[in-house]
C-alpha positions in Angstrom: -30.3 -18.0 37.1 -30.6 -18.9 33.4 -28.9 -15.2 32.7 -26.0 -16.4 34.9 -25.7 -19.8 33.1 -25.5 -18.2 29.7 -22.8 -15.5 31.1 -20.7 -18.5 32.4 -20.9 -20.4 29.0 -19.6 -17.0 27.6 -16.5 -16.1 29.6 -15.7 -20.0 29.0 -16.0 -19.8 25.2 -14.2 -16.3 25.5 -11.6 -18.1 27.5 -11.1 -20.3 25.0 -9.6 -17.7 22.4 -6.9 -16.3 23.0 -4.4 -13.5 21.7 -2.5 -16.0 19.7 -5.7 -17.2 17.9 -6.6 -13.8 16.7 -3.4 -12.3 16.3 -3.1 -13.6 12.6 -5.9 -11.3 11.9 -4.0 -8.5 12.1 -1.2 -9.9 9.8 -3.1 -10.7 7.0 -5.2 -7.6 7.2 -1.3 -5.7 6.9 -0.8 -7.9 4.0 -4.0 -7.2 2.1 -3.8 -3.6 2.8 -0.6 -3.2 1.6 -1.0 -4.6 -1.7 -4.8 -3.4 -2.2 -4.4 0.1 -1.3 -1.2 0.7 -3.1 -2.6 -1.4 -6.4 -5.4 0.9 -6.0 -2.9 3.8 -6.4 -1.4 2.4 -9.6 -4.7 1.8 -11.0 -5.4 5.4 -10.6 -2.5 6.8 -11.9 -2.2 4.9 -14.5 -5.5 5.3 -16.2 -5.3 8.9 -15.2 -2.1 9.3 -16.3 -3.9 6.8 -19.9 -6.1 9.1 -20.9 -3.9 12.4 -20.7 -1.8 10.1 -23.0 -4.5 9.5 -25.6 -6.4 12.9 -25.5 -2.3 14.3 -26.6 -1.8 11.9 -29.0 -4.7 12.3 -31.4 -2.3 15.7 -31.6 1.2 15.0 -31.1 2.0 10.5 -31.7 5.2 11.3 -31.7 5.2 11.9 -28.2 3.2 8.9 -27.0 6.3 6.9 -26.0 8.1 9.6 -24.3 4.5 10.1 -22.1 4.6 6.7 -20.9 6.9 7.9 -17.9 4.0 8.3 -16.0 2.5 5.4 -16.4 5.9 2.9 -15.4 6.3 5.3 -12.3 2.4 4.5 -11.3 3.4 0.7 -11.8 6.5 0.9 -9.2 3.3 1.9 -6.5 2.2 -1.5 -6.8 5.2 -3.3 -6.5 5.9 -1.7 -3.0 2.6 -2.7 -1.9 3.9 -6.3 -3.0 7.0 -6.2 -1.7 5.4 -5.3 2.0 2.7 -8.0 1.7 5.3 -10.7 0.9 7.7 -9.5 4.2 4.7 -9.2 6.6 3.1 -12.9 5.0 6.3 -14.4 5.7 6.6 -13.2 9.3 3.2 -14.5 10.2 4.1 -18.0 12.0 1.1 -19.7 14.0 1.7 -20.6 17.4 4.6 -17.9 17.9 2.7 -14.8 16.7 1.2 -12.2 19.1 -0.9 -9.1 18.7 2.2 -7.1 19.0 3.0 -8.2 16.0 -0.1 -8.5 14.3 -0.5 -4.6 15.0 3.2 -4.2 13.5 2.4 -6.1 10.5 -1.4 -4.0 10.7 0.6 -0.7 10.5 3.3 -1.7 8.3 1.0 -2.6 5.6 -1.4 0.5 6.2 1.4 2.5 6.0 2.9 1.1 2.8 -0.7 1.2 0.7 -2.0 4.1 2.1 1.0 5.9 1.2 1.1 4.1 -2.3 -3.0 5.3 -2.6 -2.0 9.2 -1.9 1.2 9.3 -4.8 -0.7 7.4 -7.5 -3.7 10.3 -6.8 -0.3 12.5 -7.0 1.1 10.6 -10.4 -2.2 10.4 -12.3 -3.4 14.2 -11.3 0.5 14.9 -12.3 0.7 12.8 -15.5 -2.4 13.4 -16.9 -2.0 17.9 -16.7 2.0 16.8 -17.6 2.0 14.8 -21.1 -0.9 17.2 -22.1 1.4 20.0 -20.8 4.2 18.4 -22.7 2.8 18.4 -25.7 2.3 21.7 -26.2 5.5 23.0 -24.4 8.0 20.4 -24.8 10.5 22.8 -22.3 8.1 21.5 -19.4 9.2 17.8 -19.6 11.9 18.2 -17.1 9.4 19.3 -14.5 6.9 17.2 -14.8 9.8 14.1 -14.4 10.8 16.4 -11.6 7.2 16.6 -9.8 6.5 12.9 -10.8 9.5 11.8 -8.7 8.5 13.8 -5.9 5.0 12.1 -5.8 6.6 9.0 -6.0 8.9 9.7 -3.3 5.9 9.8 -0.9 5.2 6.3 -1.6 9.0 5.1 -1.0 8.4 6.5 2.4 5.7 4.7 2.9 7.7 1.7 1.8 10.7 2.5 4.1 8.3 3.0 7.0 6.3 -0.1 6.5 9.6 -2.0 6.3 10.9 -0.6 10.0 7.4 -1.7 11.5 7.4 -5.0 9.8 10.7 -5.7 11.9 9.7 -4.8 14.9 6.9 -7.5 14.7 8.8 -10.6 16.4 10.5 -8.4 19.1 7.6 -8.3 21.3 7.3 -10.3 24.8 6.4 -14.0 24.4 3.0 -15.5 23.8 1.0 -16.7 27.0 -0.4 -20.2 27.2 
């Protein structure tokens, strides 16, 4: 009897919370993915990207400001990531949200820092092997730009996926009471 009791007190707490009151979850975990995971990739690349900058100019200086390419492009991956986490904070409204669109604002913002994680890997492997590249054959600036915009395509993708998914949160059926 006392196993029943407790199993009753259970399903009534469990009762009591409902899709709407852990929907939000999701949201916010979108929102802090987004920006974390695609900071993180601009954090790589750009202090991977930093120390193939200083290690070629103890050699060439003169070529330090031209290297910094790398470094701006990292940057950009952390601006997507901000620019997601802004759209999917603003779409999260108590009271109307559901799980669908927690797990669209989930996905949106996995897709947007995950993607952002993988080209600053890309950028900093890239930049660093480039400006030292660079400094000893100045004909191989043009390709590095040229791979360096590749990598950072990946994350636009990323960007341009996470924005599709972030508005099809809202277009879901209606919350239950």
């Amino acid at each position: 009897p006392a196993l029943t009791f407790e199993s009753q007190n259970l399903s009534a707490a469990m009762a009591e919370v409902s899709n709407q009151d852990t929907a939000p979850f999701f949201g916010f975990m979108g929102a802090a993915s987004a920006l974390v995971f695609a900071c993180m990739g601009a954090a790589y690349g750009t202090a991977k990207s930093g120390v193939g900058i200083s290690s070629m100019g103890v050699m060439r200086p003169e070529l330090v400001m031209k290297s910094i390419v790398p470094v701006v492009m990292a940057g950009v991956l952390g601006i997507y990531g901000l620019i997601i986490a802004v759209i999917i904070s603003t779409g999260v409204n108590p009271g109307t949200y559901t799980l669908f669109d927690g797990f669209a604002h989930l996905a949106s913002g996995l897709s947007c820092g995950l993607a952002g994680l993988a080209a600053g890997m890309a950028i900093g492997i890239v930049g660093d092997a480039g400006v030292r590249a660079n400094a000893q054959q100045p004909k191989l600036f043009v390709g590095m730009i040229l791979i360096l915009i590749f990598a950072e395509a990946l994350a636009l993708y990323g960007l341009i996926v996470g924005i599709i998914l972030s508005s099809k949160a809202g277009t879901g059926a209606e919350p239950t009471p």
